[in-house]
N, C-alpha and C positions, 0 to 999 in steps of 0.2 A: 504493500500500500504506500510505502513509502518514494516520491519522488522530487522533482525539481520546487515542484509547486504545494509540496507539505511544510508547514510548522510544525513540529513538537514541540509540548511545552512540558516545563520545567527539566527533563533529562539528570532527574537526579542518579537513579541507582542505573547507568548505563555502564555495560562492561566493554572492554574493547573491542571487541565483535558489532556490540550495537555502536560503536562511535566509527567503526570500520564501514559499515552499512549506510550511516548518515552522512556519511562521506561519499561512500561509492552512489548513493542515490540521490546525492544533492539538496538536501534536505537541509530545510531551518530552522532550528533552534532556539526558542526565547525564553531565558530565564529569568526566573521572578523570584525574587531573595527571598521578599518580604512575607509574601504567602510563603512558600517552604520553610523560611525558619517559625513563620506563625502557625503553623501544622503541624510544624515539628520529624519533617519527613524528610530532613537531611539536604542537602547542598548540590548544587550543580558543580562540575568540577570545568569551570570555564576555562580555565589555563589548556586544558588536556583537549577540549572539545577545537579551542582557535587555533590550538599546536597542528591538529589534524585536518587544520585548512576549514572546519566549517562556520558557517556564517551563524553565528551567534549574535542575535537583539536581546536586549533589553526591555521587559514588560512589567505588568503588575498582577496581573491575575484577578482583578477587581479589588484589591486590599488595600490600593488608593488611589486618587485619581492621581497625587502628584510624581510626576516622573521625576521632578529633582530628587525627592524623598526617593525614589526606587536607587537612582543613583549613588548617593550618599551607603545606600544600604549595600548594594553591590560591593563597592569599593572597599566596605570595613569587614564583608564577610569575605572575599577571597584572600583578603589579608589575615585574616583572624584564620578560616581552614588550612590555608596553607603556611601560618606561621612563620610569614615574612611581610617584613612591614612595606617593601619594597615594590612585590607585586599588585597590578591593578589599576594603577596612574594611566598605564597605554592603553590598556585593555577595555575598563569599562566606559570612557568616553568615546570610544573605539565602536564600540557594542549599542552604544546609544545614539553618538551622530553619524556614524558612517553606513554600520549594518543596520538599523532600522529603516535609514532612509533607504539601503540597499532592498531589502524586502518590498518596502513597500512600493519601490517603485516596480518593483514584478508582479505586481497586484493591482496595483491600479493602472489607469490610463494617464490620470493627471501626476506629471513631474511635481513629487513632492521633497520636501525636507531641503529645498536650495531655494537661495534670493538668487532667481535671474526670467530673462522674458522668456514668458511659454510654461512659468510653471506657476502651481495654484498659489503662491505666494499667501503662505500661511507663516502668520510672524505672531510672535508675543514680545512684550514691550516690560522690563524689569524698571521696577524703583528700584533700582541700587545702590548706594554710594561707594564705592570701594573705598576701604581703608588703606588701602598699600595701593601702588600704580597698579594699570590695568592695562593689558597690552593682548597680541595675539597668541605669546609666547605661556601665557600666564591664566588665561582666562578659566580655563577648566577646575584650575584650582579656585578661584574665585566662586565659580559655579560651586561646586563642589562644600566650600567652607563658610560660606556667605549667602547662598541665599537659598527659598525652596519656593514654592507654589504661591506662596502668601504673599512676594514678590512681586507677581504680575500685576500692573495695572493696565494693558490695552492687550485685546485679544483679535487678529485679524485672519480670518478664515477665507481662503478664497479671492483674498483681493476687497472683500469687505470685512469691516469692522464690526466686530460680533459684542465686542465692550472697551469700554472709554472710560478713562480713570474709574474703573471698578463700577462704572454704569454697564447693564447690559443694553445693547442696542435693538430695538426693534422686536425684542423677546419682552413675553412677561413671565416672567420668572413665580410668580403663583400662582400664573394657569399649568406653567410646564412642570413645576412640583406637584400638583394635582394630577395631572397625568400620571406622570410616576409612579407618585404613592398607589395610585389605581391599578397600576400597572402591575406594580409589586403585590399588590394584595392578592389581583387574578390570580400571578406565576403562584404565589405562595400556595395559594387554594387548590391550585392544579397542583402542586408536588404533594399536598398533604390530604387528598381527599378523606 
């Protein structure tokens, strides 16, 4: 079942056989720290999975929406598994802005995850101050130690502006909670009959 156009998610307990296979079949892999350590089901071993050339993103599993936080969490648990304080800096920025936009753009139609013409120019806008200079060279760590979701203040999806200093635009935000909540009650209903 496995091929060019699969996900696997989380690939915790994979033996080299199965990392041989995800390999041989092209196969993408996105790990989500935060749900596995929150389940308590053990660890992706990302070092071992990018050694073997596959394309490993970064997710969350629904455990939060904010992918800084996923990030944060990535980078202190393959440090913490592998017991080097060293690993993880290339890897999971790697994992998040290179191979996610790599997926996704095998999935969709619209060029995503890049500022340039032709593609859906979907941008977030951070209040940040850096306290240290902020440069190209540097940034990830800034990312990384400074700031998480709660940062955002303009959200531009598509070339439109979806929220403006923490206004949403053009949404009403207690019809589309209503939805939801409704929505979740059906699903609920339906798994618990």
């Amino acid at each position: 079942i496995l091929g060019p156009k699969s996900i696997a998610g989380h690939c915790v307990h994979v033996t080299d056989e199965d990392v041989a296979l995800l390999k041989k079949s092209q196969a993408k892999v996105v790990h989500n720290p935060e749900s596995n350590m929150g389940n308590a089901v053990g660890t992706t071993d990302i070092l071992k999975l990018l050694d073997a050339g596959i394309t490993v993103g970064l997710g969350t599993d629904g455990y939060t929406n904010d992918m800084l936080e996923s990030y944060k969490v990535a980078n202190c648990l393959v440090k913490h598994e592998q017991h080097k304080p060293y690993v993880g800096w290339g890897e999971v920025p790697h994992m998040l802005f290179e191979n996610n936009r790599k997926m996704a753009n095998e999935f969709f139609d619209t060029t995503v995850g890049i500022l340039k013409k032709g593609a859906a120019a979907d941008v977030i806008v951070l209040d940040y101050a850096a306290p240290t200079p902020l440069d190209e060279n540097n940034i990830n760590g800034h990312l990384l130690f400074g700031t998480n979701g709660m940062y955002v203040v303009t959200t531009i999806s598509d070339g439109v502006p979806r929220m403006i200093d923490r206004k949403l635009q053009g949404i009403d935000k207690a019809e589309v909670m209503d939805e939801v909540l409704a929505t979740s009650k059906g699903l609920w209903k339906r798994l618990n009959p």
